[in-house]
C-alpha positions in Angstrom: 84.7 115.4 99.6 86.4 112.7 98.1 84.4 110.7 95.2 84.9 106.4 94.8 83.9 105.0 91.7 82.7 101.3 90.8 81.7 99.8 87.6 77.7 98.2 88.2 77.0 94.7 87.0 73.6 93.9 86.4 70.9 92.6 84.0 69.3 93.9 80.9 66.6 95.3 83.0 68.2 96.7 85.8 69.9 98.9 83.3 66.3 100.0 81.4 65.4 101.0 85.0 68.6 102.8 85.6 67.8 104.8 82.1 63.8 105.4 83.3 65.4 107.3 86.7 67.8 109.2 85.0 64.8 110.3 82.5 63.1 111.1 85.2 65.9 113.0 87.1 66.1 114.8 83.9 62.2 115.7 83.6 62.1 116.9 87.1 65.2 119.4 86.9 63.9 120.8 83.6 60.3 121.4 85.2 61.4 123.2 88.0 64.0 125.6 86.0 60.1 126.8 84.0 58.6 126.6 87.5 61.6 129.2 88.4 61.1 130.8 85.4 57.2 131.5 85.2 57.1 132.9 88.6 58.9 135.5 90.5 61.0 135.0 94.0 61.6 131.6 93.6 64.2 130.1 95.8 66.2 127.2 96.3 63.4 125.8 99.1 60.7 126.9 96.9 62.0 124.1 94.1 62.6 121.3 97.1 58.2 122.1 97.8 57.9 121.6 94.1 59.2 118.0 93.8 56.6 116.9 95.9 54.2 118.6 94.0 55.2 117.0 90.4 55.6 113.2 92.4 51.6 113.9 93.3 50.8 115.2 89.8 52.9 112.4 87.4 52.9 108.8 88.6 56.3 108.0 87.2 58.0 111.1 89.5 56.8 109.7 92.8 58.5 106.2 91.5 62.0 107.9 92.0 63.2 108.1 95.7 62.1 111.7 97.0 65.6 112.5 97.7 66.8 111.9 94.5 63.9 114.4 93.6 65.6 117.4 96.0 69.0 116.6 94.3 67.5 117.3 91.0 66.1 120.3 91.8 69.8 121.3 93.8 71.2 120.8 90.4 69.0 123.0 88.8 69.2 125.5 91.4 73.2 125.1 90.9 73.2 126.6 87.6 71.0 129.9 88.1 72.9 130.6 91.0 75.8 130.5 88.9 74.3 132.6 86.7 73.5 135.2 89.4 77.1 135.0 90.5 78.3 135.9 87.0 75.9 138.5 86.7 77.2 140.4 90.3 80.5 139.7 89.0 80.2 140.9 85.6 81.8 138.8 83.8 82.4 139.0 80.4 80.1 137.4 77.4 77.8 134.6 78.1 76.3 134.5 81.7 75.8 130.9 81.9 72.0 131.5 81.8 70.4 127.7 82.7 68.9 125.6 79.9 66.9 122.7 79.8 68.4 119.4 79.9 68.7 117.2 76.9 71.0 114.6 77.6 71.7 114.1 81.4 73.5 110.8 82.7 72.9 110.6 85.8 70.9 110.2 88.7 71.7 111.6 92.4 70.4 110.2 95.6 71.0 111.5 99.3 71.0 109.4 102.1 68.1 107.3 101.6 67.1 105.0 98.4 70.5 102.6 98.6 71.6 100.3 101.3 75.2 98.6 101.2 75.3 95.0 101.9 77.9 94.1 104.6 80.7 93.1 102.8 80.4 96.8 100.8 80.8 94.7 97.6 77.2 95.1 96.7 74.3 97.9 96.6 70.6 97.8 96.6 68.0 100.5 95.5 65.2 100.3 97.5 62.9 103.0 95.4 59.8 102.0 93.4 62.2 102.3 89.8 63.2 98.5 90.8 66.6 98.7 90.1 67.6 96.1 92.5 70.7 95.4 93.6 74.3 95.7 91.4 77.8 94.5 92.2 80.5 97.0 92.6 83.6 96.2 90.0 86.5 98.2 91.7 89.8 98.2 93.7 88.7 101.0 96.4 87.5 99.6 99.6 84.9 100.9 101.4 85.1 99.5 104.8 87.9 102.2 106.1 84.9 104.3 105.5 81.6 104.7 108.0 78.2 104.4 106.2 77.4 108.1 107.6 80.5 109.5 105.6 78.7 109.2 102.2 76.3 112.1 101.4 76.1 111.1 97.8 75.2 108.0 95.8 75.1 108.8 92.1 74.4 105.9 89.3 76.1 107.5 85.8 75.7 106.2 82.4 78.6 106.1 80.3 79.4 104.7 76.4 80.9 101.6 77.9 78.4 100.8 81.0 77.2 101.9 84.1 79.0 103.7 87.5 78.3 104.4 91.0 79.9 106.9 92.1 80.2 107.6 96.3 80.8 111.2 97.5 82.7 110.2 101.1 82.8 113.4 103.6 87.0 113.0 104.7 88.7 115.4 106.8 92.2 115.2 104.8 95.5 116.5 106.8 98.5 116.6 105.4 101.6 118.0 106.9 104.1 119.0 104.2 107.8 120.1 105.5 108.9 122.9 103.4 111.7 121.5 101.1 113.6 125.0 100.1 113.6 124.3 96.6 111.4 126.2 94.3 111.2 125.3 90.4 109.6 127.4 87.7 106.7 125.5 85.3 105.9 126.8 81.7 103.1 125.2 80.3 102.6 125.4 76.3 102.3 123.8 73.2 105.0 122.1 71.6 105.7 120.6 74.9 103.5 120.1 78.0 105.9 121.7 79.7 109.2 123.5 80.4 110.6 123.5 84.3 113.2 126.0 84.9 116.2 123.4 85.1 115.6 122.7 81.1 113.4 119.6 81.6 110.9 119.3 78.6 108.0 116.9 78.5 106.3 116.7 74.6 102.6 116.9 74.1 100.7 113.6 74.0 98.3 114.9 71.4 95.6 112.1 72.3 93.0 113.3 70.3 96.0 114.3 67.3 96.7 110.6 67.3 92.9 109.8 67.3 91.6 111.7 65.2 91.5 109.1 61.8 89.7 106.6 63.7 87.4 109.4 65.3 86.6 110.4 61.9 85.7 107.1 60.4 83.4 106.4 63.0 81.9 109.6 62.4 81.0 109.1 58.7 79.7 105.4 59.5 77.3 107.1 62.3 76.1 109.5 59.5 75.6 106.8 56.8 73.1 104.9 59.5 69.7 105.6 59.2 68.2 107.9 62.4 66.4 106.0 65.0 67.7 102.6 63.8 69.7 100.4 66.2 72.5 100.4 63.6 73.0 103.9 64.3 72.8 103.6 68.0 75.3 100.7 68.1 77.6 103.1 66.0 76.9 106.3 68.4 77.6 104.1 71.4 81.4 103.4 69.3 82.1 106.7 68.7 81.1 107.7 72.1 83.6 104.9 73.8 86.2 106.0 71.8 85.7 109.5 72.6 85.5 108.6 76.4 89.4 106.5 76.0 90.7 110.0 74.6 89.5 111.7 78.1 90.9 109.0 79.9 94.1 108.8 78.4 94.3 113.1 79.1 93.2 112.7 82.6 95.7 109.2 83.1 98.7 111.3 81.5 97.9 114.4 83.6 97.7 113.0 86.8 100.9 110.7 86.8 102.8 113.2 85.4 101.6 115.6 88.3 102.9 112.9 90.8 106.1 112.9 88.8 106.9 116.4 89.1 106.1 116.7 92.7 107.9 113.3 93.8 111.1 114.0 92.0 111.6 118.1 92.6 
C-alpha cells in the first residue's frame, strides 16, 4: 500500500468532533484489550463481535461508523499478536505486552463512513460524530486512483492541525537494469555516512541544533499551571516544534537516499 496525505480544513467544531471519534476510537481499543484479557480464547473475530456489543451498551460508541469500530479492535489485536510473535520467537527483554491507550491520534475507517466528492478535492463523514465534510490541502491527486483502491481513510491529529491520510492498494513494478557497479555504505556518527570511494556526508544533528529552543519551551510548559489553557497553548508549542525536528530527519533522509541512488 501506498499512503496520500492532506491537510483538513474545517471549523472549530468539526475539529471537537474529530477529537470525540478519536476518544472514542481510543475507548473502544482499550475495552476490548480487558475483554481479551478477562477471558480465555479470545480471537481476532471474537473482538470484531465485541464492538457491536459496546455500540449497544454506550450511546456515544454506536455514534462512530461500525467500521471504524472493527479497525479499533484490528489495532488492538495488532499489538498482542505481536506479542505472541515475540514470545514464539524469543526475543530478548520486553515482549511488547499490549497496554492501554492514553494518548491515541487517530481514528481509522474502512470502506464506509467517507464519501469523496467528484472533483477528489473534498471529503464528507457520513457517521453520526457530524464531522461533515473538510477540504483536502495537498499536491497528490487522486483521480489517477479508483475509489475501490483505498482500503483506508484515517483522520490524524497532529501539533499543527489535522490529516487524512488514504491507504491506496497499487500494484508497483519496477524493472531495474543491473548497472555493474557496487559501492560500499558505512553508516555512523561523526558523519551520516562513508561510501567506499571516500565520499563523506556530516550528521545534521536536528535535534543538536534544537535543543536550546526545545528546552526553553520546556521550562515555560512547566511554569504553566496544569489544566489551564496557558499550559495547553505552550504543550501544543513544544509539541510543533518537536514534530519540525522529525520532519527535517525524515526530509534529510529521504533526499539524501535519492542522491545516493541517482548518482552511483
Amino acid at each position: 500500500m501506498i499512503v496520500y496525505e492532506f491537510k483538513v480544513k474545517g471549523s472549530y467544531w468539526q475539529y471537537k468532533a474529530v477529537d470525540e471519534a478519536i476518544r472514542t476510537s481510543q475507548f473502544i481499543r482499550n475495552k476490548c484489550l480487558r475483554y481479551w484479557m478477562d477471558n480465555i480464547g479470545v480471537d481476532k473475530y471474537d473482538l470484531n463481535k465485541y464492538t457491536a456489543v459496546l455500540a449497544k451498551k454506550f450511546p456515544f460508541a454506536e455514534r462512530l461508523n461500525s467500521t471504524a469500530r472493527q479497525a479499533s479492535a484490528e489495532r488492538c489485536w495488532s499489538g498482542i499478536a505481536r506479542f505472541f510473535d515475540n514470545r514464539k520467537k524469543k526475543v530478548k527483554g520486553k515482549k511488547g505486552w499490549p497496554r492501554f491507550k492514553k494518548n491515541q491520534r487517530s481514528v481509522e475507517y474502512k470502506k464506509s463512513g467517507w464519501k469523496l466528492s467528484e472533483d477528489r478535492k473534498k471529503i464528507s463523514f457520513t457517521d453520526k460524530n457530524k464531522i461533515g465534510t473538510f477540504k483536502l490541502i495537498g499536491t497528490y491527486d487522486l483521480h489517477f486512483y479508483q475509489i475501490e483502491q483505498i482500503q483506508r481513510v484515517r483522520l490524524v491529529k497532529r501539533a499543527d492541525g489535522y490529516y487524512c491520510q488514504f491507504c491506496l492498494q497499487v500494484d508497483v513494478k519496477k524493472t531495474l537494469e543491473p548497472t555493474g557497479k557496487t559501492i560500499g555504505l558505512d553508516v555512523g556518527l561523526t558523519h551520516f555516512y562513508t561510501d567506499s570511494n571516500g565520499s563523506k556526508v556530516n550528521n545534521p544533528r536536528h535535534l543538536r541544533k534544537s535543543e536550546k529552543r526545545l528546552k526553553r519551551l520546556q521550562r515555560r510548559v512547566s511554569k504553566k499551571v496544569k489544566g489551564s489553557n496557558n499550559r495547553k497553548k505552550a504543550i501544543n508549542r513544544l509539541g510543533r516544534s518537536h514534530l519540525k525536528v522529525s520532519r527535517q530527519r525524515k526530509d534529510f533522509a529521504v533526499k539524501l537516499a535519492r542522491c545516493v541512488v541517482i548518482s552511483k
